[in-house]
Residue frames as a rotation matrix with the C-alpha (Angstrom) as fourth column:
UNK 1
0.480 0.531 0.698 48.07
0.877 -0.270 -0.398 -30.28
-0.023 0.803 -0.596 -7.49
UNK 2
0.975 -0.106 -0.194 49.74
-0.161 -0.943 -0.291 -26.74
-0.152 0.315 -0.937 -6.58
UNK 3
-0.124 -0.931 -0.342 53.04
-0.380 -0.274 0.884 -28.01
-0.917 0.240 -0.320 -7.46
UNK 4
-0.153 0.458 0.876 51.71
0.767 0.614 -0.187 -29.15
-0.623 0.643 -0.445 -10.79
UNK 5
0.898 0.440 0.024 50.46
0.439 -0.898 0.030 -25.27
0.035 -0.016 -0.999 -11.19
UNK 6
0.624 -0.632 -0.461 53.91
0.008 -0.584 0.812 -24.35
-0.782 -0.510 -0.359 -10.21
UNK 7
-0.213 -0.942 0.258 55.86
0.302 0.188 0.935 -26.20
-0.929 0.277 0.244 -12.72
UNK 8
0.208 0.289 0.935 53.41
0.976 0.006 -0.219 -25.29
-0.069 0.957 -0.281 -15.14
UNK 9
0.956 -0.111 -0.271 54.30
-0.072 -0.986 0.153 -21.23
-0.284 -0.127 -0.950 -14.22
UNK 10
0.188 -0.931 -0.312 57.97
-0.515 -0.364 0.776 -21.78
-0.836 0.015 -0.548 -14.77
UNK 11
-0.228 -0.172 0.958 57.65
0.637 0.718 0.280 -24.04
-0.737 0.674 -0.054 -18.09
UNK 12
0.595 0.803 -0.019 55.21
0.764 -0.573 -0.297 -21.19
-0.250 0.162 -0.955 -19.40
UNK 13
0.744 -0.586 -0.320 58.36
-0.186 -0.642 0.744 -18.78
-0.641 -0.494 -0.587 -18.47
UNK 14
-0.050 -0.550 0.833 60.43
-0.007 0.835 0.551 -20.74
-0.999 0.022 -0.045 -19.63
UNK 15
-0.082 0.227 0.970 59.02
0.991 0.126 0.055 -21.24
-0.110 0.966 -0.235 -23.62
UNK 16
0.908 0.370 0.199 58.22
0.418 -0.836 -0.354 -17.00
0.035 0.404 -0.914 -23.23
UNK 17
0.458 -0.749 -0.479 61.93
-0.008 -0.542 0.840 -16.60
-0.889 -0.381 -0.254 -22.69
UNK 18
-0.701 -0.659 0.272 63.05
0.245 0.135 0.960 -18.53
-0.670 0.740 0.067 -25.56
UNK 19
0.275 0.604 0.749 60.21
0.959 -0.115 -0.259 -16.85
-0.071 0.789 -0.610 -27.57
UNK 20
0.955 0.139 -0.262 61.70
0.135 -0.990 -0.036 -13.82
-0.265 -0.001 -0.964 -26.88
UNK 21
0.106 -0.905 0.413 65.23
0.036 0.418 0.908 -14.73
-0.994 -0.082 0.077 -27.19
UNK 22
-0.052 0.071 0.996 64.13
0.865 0.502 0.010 -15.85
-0.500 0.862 -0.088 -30.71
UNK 23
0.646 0.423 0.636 62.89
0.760 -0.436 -0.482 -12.55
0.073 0.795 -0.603 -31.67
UNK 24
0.909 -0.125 -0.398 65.11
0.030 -0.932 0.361 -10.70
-0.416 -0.340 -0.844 -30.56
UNK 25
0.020 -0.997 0.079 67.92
0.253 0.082 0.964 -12.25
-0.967 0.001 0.253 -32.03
UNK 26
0.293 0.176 0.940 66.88
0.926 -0.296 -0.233 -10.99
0.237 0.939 -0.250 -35.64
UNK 27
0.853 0.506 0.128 66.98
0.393 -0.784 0.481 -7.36
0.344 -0.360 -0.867 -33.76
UNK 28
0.844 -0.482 -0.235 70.20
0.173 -0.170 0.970 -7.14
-0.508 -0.859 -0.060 -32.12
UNK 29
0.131 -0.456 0.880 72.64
0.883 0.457 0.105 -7.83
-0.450 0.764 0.463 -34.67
UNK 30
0.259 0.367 0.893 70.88
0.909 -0.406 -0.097 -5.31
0.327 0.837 -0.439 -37.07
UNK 31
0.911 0.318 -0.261 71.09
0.400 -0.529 0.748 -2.76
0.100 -0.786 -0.610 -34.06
UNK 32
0.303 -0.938 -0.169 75.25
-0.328 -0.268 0.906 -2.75
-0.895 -0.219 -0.388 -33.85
UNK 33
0.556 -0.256 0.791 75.40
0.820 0.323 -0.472 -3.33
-0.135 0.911 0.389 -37.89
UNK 34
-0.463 -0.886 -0.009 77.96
0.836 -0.440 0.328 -1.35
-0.295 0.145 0.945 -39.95
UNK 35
-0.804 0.139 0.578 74.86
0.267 -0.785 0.560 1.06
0.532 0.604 0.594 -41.50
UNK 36
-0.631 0.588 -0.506 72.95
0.444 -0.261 -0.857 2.29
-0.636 -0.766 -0.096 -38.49
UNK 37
-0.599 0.678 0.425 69.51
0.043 -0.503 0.863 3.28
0.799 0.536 0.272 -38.87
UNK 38
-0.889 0.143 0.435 67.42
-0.441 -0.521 -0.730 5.22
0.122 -0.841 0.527 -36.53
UNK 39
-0.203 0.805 -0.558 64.53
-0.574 0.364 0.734 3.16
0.794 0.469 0.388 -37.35
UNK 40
-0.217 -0.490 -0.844 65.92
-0.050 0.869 -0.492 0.24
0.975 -0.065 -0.213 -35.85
UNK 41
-0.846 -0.298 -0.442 65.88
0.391 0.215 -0.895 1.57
0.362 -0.930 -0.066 -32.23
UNK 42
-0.871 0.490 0.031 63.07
-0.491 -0.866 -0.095 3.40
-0.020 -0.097 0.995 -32.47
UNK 43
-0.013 0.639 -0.769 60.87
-0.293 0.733 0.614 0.33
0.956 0.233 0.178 -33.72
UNK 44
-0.727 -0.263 -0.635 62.37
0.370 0.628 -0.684 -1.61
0.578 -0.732 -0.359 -30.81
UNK 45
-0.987 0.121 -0.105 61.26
0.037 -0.465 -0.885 0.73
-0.156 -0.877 0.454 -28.24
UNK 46
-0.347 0.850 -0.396 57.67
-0.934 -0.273 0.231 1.19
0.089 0.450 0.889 -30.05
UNK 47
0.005 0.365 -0.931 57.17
-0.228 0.907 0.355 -2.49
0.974 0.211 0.087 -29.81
UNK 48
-0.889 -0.069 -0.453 58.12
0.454 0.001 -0.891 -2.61
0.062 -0.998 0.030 -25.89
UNK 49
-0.812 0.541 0.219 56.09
-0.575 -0.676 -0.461 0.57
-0.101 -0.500 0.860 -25.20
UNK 50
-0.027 0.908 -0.418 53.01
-0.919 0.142 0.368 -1.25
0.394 0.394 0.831 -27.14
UNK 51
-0.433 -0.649 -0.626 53.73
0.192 0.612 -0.767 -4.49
0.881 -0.453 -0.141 -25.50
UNK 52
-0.935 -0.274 -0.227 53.61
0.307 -0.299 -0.904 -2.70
0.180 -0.914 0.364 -22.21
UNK 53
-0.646 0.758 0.096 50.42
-0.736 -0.584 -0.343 -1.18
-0.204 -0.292 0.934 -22.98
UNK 54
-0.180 0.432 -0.883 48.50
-0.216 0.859 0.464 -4.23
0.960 0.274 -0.062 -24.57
UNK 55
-0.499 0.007 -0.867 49.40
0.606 0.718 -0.343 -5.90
0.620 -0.696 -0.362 -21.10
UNK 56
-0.976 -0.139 -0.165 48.21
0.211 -0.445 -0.871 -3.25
0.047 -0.885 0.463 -19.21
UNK 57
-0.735 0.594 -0.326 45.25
-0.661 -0.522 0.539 -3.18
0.150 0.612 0.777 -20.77
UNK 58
0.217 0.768 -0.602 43.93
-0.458 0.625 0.632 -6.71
0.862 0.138 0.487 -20.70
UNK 59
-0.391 -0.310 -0.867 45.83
0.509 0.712 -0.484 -7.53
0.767 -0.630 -0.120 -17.07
């Protein structure tokens, strides 16, 4: 059973990487476009920071 548990931790991993992956690849792009906007990085961070705090919150 705890390798069962295990594989289910690194599958879990696994699907949040390529859920991030995904979103970020809309982000990145836009980031090193030809008409920079301070938004852009500023969102980013703001979405980490909140992110960061969410988790800290409910872990």
């Amino acid at each position: 059973m705890h390798r069962a548990h295990e594989y289910a931790r690194h599958e879990h991993a696994y699907a949040v990487g390529r859920r991030l992956g995904l979103a970020t690849s809309d982000i990145l792009p836009e980031a090193h476009s030809s008409h920079p906007s301070r938004a852009t990085p500023v969102f980013t961070v703001a979405g980490a920071a909140f992110m960061l705090l969410v988790i800290s919150l409910t872990g």
